[in-house]
TINU-429798 format. One record per residue (C-alpha): residue in one letter; x, y, z; chain; residue number from 1. Coordinates in steps of 0.2 Angstrom, whole numbers, plus 5000, padded with zeros to 4 digits. Layout:
+------+------+------+------+------+-----+
! code !    X !    Y !    Z ! unit ! pos !
+------+------+------+------+------+-----+
!    a !    X !    Y !    Z !    A ! NUM !
...
+------+------+------+------+------+-----+
end
This chain:
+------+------+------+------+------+-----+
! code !    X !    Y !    Z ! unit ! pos !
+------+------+------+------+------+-----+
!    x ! 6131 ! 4018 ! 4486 !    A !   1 !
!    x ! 6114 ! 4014 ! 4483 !    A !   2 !
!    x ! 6102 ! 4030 ! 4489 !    A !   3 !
!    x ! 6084 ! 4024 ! 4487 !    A !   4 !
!    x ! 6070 ! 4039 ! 4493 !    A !   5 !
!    x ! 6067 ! 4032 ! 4511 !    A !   6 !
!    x ! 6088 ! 4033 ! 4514 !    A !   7 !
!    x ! 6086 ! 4051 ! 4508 !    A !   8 !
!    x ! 6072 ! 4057 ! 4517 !    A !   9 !
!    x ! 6081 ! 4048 ! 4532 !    A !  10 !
!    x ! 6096 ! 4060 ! 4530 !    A !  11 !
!    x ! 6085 ! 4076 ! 4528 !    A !  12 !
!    x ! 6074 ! 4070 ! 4543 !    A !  13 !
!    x ! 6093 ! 4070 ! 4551 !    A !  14 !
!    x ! 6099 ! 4087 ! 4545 !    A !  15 !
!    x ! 6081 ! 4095 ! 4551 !    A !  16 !
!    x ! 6086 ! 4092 ! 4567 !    A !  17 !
!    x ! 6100 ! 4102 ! 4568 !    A !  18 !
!    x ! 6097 ! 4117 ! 4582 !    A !  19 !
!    x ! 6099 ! 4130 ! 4568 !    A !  20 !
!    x ! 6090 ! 4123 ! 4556 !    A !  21 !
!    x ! 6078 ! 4133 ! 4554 !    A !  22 !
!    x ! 6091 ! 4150 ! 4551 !    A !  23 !
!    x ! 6101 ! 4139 ! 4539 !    A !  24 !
!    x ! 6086 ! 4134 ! 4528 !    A !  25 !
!    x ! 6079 ! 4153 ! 4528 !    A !  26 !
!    x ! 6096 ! 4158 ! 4522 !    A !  27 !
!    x ! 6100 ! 4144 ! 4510 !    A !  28 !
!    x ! 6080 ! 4150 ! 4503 !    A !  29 !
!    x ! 6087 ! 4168 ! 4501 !    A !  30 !
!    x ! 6100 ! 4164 ! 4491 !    A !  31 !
!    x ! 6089 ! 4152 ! 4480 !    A !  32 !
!    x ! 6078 ! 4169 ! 4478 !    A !  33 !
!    x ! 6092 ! 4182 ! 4475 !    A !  34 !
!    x ! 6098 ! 4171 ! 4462 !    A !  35 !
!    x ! 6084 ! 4164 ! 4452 !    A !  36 !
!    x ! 6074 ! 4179 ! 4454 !    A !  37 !
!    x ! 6088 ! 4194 ! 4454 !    A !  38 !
!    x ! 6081 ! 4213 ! 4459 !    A !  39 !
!    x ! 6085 ! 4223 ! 4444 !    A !  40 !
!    x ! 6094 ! 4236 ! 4454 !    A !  41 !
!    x ! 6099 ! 4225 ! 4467 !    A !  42 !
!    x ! 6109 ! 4242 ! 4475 !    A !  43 !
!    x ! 6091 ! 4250 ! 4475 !    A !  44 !
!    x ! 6098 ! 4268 ! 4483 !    A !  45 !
!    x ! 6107 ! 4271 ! 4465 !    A !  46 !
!    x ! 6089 ! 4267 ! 4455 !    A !  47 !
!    x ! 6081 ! 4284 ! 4452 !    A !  48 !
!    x ! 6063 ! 4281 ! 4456 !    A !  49 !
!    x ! 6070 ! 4272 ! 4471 !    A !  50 !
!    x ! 6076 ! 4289 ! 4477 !    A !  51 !
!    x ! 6061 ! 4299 ! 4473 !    A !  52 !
!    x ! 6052 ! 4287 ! 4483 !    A !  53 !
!    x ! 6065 ! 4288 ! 4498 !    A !  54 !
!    x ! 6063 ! 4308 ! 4497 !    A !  55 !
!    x ! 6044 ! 4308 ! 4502 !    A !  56 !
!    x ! 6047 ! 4294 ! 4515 !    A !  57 !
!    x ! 6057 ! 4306 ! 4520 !    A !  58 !
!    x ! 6047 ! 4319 ! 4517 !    A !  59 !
!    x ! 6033 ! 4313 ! 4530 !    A !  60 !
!    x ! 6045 ! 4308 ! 4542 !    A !  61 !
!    x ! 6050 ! 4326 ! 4547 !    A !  62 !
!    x ! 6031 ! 4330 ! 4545 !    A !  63 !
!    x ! 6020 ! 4314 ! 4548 !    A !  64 !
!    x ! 6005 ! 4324 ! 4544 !    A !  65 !
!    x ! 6012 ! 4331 ! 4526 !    A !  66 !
!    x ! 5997 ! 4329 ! 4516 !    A !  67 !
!    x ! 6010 ! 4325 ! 4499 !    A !  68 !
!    x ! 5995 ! 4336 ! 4490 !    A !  69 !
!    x ! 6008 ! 4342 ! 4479 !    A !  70 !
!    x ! 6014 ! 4325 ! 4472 !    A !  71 !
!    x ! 6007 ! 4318 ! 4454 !    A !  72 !
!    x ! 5990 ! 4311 ! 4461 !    A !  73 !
!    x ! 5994 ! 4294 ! 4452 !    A !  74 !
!    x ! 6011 ! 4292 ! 4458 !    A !  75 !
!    x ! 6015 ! 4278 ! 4469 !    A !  76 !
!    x ! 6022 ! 4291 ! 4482 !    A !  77 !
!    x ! 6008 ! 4301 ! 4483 !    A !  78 !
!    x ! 5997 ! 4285 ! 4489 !    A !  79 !
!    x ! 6008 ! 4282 ! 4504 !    A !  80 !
!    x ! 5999 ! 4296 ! 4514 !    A !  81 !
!    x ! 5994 ! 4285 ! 4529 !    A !  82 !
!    x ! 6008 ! 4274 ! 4527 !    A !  83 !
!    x ! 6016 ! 4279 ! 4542 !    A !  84 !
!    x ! 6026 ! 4263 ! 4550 !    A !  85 !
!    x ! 6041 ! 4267 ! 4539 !    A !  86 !
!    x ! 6041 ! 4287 ! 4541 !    A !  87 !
!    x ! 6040 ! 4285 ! 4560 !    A !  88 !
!    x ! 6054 ! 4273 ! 4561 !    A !  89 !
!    x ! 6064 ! 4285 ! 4549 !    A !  90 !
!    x ! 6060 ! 4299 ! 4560 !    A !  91 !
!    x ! 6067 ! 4290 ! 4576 !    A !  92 !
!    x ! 6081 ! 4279 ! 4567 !    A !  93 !
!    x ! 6088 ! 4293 ! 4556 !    A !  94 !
!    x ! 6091 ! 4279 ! 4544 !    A !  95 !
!    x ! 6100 ! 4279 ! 4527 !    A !  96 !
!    x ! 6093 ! 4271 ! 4512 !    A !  97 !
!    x ! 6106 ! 4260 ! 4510 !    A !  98 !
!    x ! 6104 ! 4255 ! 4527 !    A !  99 !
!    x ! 6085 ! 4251 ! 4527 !    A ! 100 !
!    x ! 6089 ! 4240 ! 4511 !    A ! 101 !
!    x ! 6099 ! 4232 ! 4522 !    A ! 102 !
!    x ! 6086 ! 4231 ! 4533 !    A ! 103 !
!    x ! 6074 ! 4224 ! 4521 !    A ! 104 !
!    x ! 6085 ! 4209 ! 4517 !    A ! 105 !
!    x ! 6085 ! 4207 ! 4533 !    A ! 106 !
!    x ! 6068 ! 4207 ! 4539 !    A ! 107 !
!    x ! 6068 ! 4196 ! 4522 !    A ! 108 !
!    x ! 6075 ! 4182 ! 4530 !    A ! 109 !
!    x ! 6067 ! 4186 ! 4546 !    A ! 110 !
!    x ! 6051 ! 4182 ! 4537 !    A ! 111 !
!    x ! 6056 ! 4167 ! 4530 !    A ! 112 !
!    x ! 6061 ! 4161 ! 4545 !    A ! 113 !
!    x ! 6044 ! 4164 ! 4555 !    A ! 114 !
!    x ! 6034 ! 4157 ! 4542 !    A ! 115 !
!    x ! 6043 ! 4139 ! 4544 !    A ! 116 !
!    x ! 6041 ! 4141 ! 4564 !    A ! 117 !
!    x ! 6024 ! 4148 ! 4562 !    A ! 118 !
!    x ! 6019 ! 4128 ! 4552 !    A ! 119 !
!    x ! 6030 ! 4121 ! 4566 !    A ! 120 !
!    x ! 6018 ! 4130 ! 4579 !    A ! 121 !
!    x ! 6003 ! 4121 ! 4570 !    A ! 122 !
!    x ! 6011 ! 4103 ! 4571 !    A ! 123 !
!    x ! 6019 ! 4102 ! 4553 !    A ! 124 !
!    x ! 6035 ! 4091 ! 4555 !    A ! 125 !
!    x ! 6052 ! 4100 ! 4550 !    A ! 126 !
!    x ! 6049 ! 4091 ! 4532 !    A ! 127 !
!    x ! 6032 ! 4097 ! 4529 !    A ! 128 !
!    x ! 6036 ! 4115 ! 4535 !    A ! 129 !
!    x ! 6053 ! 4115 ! 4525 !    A ! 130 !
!    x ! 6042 ! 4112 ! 4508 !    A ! 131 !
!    x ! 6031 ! 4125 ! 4513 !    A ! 132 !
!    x ! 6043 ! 4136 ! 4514 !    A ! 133 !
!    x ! 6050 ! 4132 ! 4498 !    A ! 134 !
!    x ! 6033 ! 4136 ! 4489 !    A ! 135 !
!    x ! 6032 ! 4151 ! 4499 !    A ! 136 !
!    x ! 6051 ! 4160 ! 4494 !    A ! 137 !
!    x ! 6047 ! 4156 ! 4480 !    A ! 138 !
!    x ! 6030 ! 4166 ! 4476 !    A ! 139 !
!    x ! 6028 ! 4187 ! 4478 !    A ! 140 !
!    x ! 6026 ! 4185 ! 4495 !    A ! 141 !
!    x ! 6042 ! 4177 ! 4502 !    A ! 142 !
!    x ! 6050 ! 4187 ! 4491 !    A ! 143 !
!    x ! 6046 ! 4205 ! 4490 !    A ! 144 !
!    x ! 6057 ! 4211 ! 4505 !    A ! 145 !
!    x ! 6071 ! 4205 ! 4492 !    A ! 146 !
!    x ! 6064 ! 4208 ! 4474 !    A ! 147 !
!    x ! 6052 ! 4226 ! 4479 !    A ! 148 !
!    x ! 6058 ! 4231 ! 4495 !    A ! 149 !
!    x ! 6058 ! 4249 ! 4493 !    A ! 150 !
!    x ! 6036 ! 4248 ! 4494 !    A ! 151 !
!    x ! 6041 ! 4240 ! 4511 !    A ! 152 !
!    x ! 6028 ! 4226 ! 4508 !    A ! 153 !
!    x ! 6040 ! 4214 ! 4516 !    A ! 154 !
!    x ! 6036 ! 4227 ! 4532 !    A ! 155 !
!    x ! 6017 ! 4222 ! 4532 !    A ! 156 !
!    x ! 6020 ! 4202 ! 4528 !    A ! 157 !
!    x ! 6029 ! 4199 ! 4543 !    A ! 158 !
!    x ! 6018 ! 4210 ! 4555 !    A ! 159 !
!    x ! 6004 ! 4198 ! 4546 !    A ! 160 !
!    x ! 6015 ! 4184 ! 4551 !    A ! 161 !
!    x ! 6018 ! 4189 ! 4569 !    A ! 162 !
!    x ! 6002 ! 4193 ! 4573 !    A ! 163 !
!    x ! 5998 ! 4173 ! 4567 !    A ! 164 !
!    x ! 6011 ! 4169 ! 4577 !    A ! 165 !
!    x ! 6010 ! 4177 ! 4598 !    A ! 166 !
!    x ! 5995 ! 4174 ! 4608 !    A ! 167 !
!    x ! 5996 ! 4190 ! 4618 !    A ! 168 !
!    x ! 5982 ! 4200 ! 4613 !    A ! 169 !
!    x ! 5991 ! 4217 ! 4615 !    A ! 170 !
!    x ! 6007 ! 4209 ! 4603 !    A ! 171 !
!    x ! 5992 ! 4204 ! 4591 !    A ! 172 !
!    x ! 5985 ! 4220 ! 4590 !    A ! 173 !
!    x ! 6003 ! 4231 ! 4589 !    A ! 174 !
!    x ! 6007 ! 4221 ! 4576 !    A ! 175 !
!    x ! 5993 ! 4220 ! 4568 !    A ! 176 !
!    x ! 5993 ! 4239 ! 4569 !    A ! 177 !
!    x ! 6011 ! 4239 ! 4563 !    A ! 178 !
!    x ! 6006 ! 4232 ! 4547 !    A ! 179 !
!    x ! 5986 ! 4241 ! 4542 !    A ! 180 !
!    x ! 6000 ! 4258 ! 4543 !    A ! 181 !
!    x ! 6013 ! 4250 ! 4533 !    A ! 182 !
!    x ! 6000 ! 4248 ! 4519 !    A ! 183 !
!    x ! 5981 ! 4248 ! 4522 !    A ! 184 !
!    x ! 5980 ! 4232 ! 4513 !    A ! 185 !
!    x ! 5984 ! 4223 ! 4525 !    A ! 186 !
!    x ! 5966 ! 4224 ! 4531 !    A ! 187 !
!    x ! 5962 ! 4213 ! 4518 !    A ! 188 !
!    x ! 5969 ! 4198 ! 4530 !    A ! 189 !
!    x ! 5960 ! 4205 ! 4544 !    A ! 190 !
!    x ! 5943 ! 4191 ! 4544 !    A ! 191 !
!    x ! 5956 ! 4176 ! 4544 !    A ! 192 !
!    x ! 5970 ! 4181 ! 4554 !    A ! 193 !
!    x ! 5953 ! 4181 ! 4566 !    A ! 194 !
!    x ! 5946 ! 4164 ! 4559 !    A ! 195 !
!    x ! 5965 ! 4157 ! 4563 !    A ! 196 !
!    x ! 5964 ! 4164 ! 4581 !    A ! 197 !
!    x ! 5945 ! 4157 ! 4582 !    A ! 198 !
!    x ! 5951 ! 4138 ! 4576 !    A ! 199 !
!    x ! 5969 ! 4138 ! 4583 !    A ! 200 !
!    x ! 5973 ! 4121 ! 4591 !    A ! 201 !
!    x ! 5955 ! 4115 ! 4585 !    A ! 202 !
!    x ! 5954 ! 4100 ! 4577 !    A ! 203 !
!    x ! 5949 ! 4100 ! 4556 !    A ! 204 !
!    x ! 5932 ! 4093 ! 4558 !    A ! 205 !
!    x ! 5930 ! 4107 ! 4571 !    A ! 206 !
!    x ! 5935 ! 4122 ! 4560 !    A ! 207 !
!    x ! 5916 ! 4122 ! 4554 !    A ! 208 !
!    x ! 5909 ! 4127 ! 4569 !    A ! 209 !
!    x ! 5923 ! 4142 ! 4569 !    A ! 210 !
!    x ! 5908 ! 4153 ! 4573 !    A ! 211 !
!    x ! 5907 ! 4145 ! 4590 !    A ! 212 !
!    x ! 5925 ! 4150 ! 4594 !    A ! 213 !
!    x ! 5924 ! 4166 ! 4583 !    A ! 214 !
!    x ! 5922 ! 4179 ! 4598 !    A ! 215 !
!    x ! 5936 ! 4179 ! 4612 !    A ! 216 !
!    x ! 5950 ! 4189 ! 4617 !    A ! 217 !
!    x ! 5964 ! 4187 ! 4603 !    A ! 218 !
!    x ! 5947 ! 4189 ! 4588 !    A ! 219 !
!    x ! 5942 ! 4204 ! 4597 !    A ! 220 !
!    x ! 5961 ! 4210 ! 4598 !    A ! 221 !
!    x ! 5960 ! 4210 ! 4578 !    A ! 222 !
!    x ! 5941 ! 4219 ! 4580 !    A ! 223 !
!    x ! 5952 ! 4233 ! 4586 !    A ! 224 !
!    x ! 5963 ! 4234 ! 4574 !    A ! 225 !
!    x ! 5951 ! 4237 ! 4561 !    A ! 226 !
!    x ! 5939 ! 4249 ! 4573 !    A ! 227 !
!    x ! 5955 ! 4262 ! 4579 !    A ! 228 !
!    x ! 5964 ! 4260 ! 4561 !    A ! 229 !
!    x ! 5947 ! 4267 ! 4555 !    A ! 230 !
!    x ! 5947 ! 4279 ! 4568 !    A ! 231 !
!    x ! 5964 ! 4286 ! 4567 !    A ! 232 !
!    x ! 5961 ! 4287 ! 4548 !    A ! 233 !
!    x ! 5944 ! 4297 ! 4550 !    A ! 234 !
!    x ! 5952 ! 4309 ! 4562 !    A ! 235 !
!    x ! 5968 ! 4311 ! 4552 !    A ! 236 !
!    x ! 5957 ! 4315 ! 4536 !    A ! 237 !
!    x ! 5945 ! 4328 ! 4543 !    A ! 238 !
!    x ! 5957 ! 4336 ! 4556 !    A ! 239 !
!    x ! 5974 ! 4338 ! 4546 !    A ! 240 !
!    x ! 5968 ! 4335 ! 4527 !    A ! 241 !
!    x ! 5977 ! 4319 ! 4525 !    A ! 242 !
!    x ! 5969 ! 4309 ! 4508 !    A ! 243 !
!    x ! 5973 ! 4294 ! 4498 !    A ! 244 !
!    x ! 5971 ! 4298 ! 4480 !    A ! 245 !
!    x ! 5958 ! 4286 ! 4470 !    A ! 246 !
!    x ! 5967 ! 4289 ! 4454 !    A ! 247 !
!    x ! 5970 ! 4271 ! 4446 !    A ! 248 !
!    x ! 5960 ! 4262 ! 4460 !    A ! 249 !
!    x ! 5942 ! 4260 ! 4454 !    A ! 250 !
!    x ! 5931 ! 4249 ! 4443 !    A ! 251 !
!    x ! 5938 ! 4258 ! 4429 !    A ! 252 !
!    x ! 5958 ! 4248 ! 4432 !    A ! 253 !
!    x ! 5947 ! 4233 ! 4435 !    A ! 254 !
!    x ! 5938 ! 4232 ! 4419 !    A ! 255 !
!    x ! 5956 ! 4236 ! 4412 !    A ! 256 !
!    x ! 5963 ! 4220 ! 4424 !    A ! 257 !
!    x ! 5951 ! 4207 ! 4419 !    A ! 258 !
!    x ! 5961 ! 4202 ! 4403 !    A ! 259 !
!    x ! 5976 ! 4198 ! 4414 !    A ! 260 !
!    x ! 5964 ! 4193 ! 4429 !    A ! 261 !
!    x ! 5969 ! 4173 ! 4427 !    A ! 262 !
!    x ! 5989 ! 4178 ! 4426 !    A ! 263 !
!    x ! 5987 ! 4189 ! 4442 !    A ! 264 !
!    x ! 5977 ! 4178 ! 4451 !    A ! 265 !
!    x ! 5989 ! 4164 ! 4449 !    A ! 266 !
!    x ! 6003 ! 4174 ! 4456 !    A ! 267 !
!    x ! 5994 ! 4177 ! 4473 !    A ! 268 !
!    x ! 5999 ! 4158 ! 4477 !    A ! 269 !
!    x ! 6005 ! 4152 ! 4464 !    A ! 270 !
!    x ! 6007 ! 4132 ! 4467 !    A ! 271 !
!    x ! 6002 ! 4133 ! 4484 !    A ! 272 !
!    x ! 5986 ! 4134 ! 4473 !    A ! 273 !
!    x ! 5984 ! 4115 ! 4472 !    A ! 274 !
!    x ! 5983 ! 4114 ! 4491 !    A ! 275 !
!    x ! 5969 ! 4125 ! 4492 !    A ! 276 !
!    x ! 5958 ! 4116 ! 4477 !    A ! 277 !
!    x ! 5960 ! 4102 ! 4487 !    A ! 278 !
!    x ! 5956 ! 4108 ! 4503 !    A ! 279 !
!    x ! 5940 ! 4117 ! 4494 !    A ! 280 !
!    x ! 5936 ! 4100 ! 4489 !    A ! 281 !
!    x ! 5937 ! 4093 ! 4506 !    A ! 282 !
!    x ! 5927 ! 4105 ! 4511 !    A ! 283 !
!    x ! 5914 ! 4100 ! 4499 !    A ! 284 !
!    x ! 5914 ! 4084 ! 4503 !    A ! 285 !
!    x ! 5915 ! 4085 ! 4523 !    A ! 286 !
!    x ! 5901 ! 4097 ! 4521 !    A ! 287 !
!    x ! 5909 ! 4112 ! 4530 !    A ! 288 !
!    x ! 5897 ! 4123 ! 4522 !    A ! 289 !
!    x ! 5903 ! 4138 ! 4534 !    A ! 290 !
!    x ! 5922 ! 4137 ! 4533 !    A ! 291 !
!    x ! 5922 ! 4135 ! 4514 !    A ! 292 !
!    x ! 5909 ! 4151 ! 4514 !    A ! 293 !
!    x ! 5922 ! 4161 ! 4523 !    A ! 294 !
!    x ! 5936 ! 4155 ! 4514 !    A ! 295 !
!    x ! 5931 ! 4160 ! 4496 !    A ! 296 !
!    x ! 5923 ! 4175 ! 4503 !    A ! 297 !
!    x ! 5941 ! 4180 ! 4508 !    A ! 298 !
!    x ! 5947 ! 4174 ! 4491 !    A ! 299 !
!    x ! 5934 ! 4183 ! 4478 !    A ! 300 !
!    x ! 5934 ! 4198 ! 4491 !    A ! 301 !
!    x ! 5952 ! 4201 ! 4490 !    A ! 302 !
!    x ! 5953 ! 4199 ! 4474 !    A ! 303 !
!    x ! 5941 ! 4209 ! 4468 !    A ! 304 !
!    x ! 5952 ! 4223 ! 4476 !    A ! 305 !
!    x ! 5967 ! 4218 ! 4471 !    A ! 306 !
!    x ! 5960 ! 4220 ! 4454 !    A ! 307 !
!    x ! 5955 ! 4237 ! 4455 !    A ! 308 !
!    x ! 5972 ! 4243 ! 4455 !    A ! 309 !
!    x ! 5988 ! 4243 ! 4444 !    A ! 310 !
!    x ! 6000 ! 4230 ! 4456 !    A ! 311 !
!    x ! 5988 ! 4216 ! 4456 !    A ! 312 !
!    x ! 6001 ! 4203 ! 4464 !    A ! 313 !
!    x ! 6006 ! 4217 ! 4477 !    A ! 314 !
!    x ! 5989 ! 4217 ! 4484 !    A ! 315 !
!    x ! 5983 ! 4198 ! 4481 !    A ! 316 !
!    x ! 6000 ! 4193 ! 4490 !    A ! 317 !
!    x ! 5991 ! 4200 ! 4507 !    A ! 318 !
!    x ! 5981 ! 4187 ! 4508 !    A ! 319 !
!    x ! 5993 ! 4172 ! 4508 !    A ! 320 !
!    x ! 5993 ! 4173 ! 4527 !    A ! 321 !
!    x ! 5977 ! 4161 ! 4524 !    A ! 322 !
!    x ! 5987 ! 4145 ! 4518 !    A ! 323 !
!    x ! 5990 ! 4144 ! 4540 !    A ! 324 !
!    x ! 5972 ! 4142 ! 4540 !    A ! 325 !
!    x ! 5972 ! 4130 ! 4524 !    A ! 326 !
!    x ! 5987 ! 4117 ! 4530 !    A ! 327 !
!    x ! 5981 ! 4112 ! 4546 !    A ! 328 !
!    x ! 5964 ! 4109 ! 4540 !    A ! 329 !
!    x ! 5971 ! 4101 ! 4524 !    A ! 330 !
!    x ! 5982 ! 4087 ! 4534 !    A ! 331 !
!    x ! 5967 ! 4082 ! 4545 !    A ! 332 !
!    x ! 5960 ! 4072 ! 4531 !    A ! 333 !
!    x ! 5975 ! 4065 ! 4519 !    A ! 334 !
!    x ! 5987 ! 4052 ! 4525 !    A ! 335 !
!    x ! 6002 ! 4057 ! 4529 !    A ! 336 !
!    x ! 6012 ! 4052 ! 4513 !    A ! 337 !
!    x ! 5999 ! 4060 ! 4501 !    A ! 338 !
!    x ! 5998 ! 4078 ! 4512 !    A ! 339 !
!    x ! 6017 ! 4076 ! 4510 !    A ! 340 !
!    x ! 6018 ! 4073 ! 4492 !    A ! 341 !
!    x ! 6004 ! 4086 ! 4490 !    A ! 342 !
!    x ! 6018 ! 4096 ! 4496 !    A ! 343 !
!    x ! 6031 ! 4092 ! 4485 !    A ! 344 !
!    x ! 6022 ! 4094 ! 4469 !    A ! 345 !
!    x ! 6014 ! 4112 ! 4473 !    A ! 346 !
!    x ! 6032 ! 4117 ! 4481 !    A ! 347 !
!    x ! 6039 ! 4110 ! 4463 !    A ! 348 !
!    x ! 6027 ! 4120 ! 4454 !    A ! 349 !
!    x ! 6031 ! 4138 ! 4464 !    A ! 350 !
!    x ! 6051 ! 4134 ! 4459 !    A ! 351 !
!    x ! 6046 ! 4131 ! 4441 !    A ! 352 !
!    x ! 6034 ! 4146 ! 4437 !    A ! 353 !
!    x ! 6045 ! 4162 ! 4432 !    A ! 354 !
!    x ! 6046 ! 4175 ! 4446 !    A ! 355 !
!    x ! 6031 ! 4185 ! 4434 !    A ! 356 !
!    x ! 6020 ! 4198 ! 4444 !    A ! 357 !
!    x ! 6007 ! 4209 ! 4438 !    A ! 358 !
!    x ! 6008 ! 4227 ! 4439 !    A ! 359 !
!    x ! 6001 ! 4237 ! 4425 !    A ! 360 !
!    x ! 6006 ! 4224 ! 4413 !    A ! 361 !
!    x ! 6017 ! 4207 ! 4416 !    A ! 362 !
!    x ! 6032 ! 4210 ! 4423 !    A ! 363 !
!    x ! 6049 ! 4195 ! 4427 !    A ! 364 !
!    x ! 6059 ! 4197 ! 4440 !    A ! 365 !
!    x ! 6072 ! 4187 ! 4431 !    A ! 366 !
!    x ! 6087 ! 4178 ! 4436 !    A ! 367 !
!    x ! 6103 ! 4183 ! 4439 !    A ! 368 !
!    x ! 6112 ! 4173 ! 4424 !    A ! 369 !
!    x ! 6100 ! 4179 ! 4412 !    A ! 370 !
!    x ! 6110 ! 4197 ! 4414 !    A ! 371 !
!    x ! 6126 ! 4183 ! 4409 !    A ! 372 !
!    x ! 6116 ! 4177 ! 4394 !    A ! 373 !
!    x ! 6113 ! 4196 ! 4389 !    A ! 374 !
!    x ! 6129 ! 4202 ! 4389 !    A ! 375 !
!    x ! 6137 ! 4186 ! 4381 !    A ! 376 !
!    x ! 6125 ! 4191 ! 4368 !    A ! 377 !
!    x ! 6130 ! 4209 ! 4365 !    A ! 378 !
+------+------+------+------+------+-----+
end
């Protein structure tokens, strides 16, 4: 039987038309992340610094204003102080840990499977949103409800995805809420989950007059998010005491960082960085001076920060949201074979680089035969 490369794409084109496709593809994906990047304590509610963690979640749900001024100033518990989302839903849920790991696979594949309608929602075909996806499961951030669920990061990303996704201004700003209380770096995403509602169903050449578009009622729905986050902070600060230590979050960790600044980096996106070079270059040469001023500004900004603390992929990974912003515009100017091949090799890419991330030093989240390998070896 002979299958040249237009027979097989014909039979994928086939198989994405199946109704559940989209589920069946997050799912397949999940699997594909569990095994080639395994969570070392893939029962997370028997890991010890698991449960201390779950103790002050726990902690601050029977007492949502708890200052946690008696925890290790350094410790990574004693930094979720305003990280409320998961506390409240504790408080009303009365959830177990074992359950809410549960929940995080879960949301998991709920992410995934948002991401792949969210590029369908920007007129990607099913092919071109499937190889997305791909690249995306296979970096920190399509990942992290499985591999590092218990910082709830997986909690924040798909808030950041939902408020790409509605139009309602009230669902945007509730989710967008949802996810600044998760973990306050979510505001990092905040100027371009508003360029992506200023540009929205604009054509590319038009995304460099987003200024023009930049104030209407979805923008200023994310205005507000920043404005009564801020708000909310300031009075739980000066009224109750609430305070985020600044212990391993200054320039200090960043002079520490920049040795392993290129490695961290690169783990924000991972091969999904080819598609922004070339999008920068298109930018370039189209002379969108404005668009590619915002866009690096996002970059160099958020990675500045992400620098000044120990888990640099945790915190660059918050601006990924920003490749929705970066397709679209991307496909307006290559044919449709390169974009698609463009695709390919930068979804190759994210499947062949290790599942490293940067936290303190470089860590692997390896895969699951490599635990085989080790105990053949013993």
């Amino acid at each position: 039987m002979n299958l040249n490369s237009s027979s097989i794409l014909e039979k994928f084109k086939a198989l994405t038309q199946l109704k559940l496709y989209p589920l069946y593809l997050s799912l397949i994906l999940t699997t594909a992340s569990l095994f080639f990047a395994t969570p070392k304590n893939i029962l997370y509610y028997k890991d010890k610094e698991i449960e201390s963690i779950w103790e002050t979640i726990n902690v601050k749900a029977n007492d949502l204003l708890n200052p946690l001024s008696n925890l290790d100033p350094k410790s990574h518990s004693a930094k979720t102080v305003f990280r409320l989302t998961v506390p409240i839903f504790v408080k009303f849920t009365h959830i177990s840990l074992l359950q809410i790991t549960i929940l995080n696979y879960f949301l998991g594949v709920v992410l995934l499977l948002l991401v792949f309608l969210l590029f369908k929602k920007n007129n990607l075909s099913n092919i071109e949103a499937s190889i997305l996806l791909i690249s995306i499961v296979f970096i920190y951030f399509g990942r992290a409800s499985f591999s590092d669920n218990y910082c709830f990061d997986g909690w924040a990303y798909l808030s950041m995805i939902a408020c790409l996704f509605v139009d309602n201004i009230i669902l945007i700003f509730l989710f967008g809420i949802i996810a600044a209380f998760t973990d306050e770096r979510a505001l990092l995403m905040l100027p371009s989950l508003a360029l992506f509602h200023a540009v929205k169903d604009k054509s590319a050449n038009e995304y460099n007059n987003f200024l023009k578009f930049l104030i209407n009622k979805k923008t200023i729905s994310v205005i507000a998010i920043c404005i009564i986050y801020t708000v909310i902070r300031f009075i739980l600060s000066v009224k109750y005491g609430l305070k985020t230590p600044s212990g391993d979050s200054d320039f200090s960790t960043l002079k520490r960082n920049l040795s392993i600044s290129g490695m961290g980096i690169w783990t924000f996106f991972e091969g999904l960085w080819l598609i922004i070079v070339v999008a920068i270059y298109f930018m370039i040469r189209n002379k969108h001076c404005i668009l590619l001023l915002a866009v690096l500004a996002q970059f160099i900004v958020s990675s500045l920060i992400a620098l000044c603390v120990l888990d640099i992929t945790r915190s660059g990974s918050y601006i990924v949201p920003i490749i929705f912003i970066i397709v679209p515009y991307l496909k307006g100017y290559l044919e449709a074979k390169d974009f698609r091949n463009l695709l390919i090799i930068s979804a190759i890419i994210s499947f062949l680089f290790p599942a490293y991330y940067i936290v303190v030093g470089l860590t692997w989240c390896d895969p699951i035969y490599f635990e085989f390998i080790r105990h053949f070896l013993k």
